[in-house]
C-alpha positions in Angstrom: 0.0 0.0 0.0 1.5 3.4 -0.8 2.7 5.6 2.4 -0.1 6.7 4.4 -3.2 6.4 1.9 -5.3 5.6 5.0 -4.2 9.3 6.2 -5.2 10.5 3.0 -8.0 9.2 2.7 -9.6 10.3 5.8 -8.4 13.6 5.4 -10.0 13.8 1.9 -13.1 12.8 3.9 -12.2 15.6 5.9 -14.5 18.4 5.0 -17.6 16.3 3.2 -17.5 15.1 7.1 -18.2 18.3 8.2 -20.5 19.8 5.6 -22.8 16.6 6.0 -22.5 16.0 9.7 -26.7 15.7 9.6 -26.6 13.4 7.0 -23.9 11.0 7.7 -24.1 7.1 8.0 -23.5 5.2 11.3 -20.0 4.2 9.6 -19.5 7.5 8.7 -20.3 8.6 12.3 -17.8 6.3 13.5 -15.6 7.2 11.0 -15.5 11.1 11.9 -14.7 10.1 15.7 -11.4 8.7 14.4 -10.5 11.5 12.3 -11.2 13.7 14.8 -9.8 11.4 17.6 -6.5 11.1 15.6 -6.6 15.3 14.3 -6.9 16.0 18.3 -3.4 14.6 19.0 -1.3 16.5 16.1 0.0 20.0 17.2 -1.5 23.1 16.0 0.7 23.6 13.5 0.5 20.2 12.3 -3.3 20.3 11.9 -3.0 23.8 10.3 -0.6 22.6 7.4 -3.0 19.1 6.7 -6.0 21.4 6.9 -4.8 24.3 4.1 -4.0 21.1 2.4 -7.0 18.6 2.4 -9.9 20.6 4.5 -10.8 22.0 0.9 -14.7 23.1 0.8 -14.8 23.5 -2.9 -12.9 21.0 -4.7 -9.9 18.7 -4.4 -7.2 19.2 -2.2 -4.8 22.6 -3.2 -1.7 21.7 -5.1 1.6 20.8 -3.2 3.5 23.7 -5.4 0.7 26.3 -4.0 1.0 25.5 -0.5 4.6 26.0 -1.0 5.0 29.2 -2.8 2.4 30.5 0.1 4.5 29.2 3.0 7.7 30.7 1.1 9.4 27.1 1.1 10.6 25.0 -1.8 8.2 22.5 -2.9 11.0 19.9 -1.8 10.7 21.0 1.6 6.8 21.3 2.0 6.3 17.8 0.2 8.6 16.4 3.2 6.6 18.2 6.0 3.5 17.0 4.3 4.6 13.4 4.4 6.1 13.9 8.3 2.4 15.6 9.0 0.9 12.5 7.4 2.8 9.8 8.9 1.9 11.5 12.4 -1.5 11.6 11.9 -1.8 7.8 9.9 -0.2 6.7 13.8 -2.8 8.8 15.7 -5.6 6.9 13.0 -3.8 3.5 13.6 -5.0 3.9 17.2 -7.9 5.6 17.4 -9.1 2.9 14.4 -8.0 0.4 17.5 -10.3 2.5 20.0 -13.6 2.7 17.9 -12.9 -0.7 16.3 -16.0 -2.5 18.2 -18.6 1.2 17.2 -17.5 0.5 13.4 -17.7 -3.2 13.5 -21.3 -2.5 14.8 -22.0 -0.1 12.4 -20.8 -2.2 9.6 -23.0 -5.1 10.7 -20.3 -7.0 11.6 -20.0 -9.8 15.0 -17.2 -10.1 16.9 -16.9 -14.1 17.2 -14.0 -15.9 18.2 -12.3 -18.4 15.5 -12.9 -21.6 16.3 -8.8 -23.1 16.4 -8.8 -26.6 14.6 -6.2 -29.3 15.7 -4.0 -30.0 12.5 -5.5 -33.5 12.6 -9.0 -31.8 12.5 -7.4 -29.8 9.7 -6.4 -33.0 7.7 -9.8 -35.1 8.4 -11.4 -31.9 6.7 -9.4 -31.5 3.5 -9.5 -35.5 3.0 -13.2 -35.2 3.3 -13.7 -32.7 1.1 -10.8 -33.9 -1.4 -13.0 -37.7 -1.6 -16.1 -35.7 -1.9 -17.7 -35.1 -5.6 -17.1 -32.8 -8.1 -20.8 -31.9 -8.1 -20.8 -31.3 -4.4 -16.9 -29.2 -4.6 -18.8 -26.9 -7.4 -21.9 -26.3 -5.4 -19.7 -25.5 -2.1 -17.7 -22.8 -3.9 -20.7 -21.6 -6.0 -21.2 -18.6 -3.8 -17.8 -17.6 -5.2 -19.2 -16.5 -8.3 
């Protein structure tokens, strides 16, 4: 996965999040508590920078080059602050995806059940079973698949 597309991602989401905070799906509710869980722990200045760049109202995030004439930095230099700023925040998301992990599972429909551990002899008696079984019954198992 390219560096920190989670980050970017969620700060794309960034300002639909709050122009639609009325209107937003139980995932999406879920999924603004970790933006803003993870948003809360980056400094000011942090937050500022990722903000001028992604928390765009009326379009796609502003150009790298932009940001860079306006900050009177190279576009060398911003581009590695961004990418600093990012990996911060993708850590700050790592955990607070960890801390509302149950809320979205709920949301999302999804059961936390514990996996049933198989023996390797269990394992074995299963794939020789289904191994000696038909080719009928095999096709109708994994029609689902398609």
């Amino acid at each position: 996965m390219a560096r920190n597309q989670q980050a970017k991602f969620f700060l794309r989401k960034w300002p639909y999040f709050d122009q639609n905070i009325n209107y937003l799906t139980d995932v999406e509710k879920v999924n603004i508590k970790i933006l803003y869980t993870a948003l809360k722990q980056l400094t000011e200045s942090q937050r500022k920078l990722l903000a001028e760049k992604y928390r765009v109202f009326d379009g796609l995030p502003i150009n790298d080059s932009v940001l860079a004439r306006e900050r009177g930095i190279t576009l060398k230099e911003y581009r590695e602050i961004r990418i600093i700023y990012e990996s911060d925040f993708q850590a700050f998301l790592n955990e607070a995806k960890e801390k509302y992990k149950e809320q979205f599972n709920k949301a999302m429909g999804i059961q936390s059940v514990p996996a049933e551990t198989l023996s390797l002899k269990e394992v074995n008696r299963l794939l020789k079973e289904f191994n000696e079984s038909p080719e009928q019954e095999k096709n109708e198992l994994f029609s689902w698949m398609c």
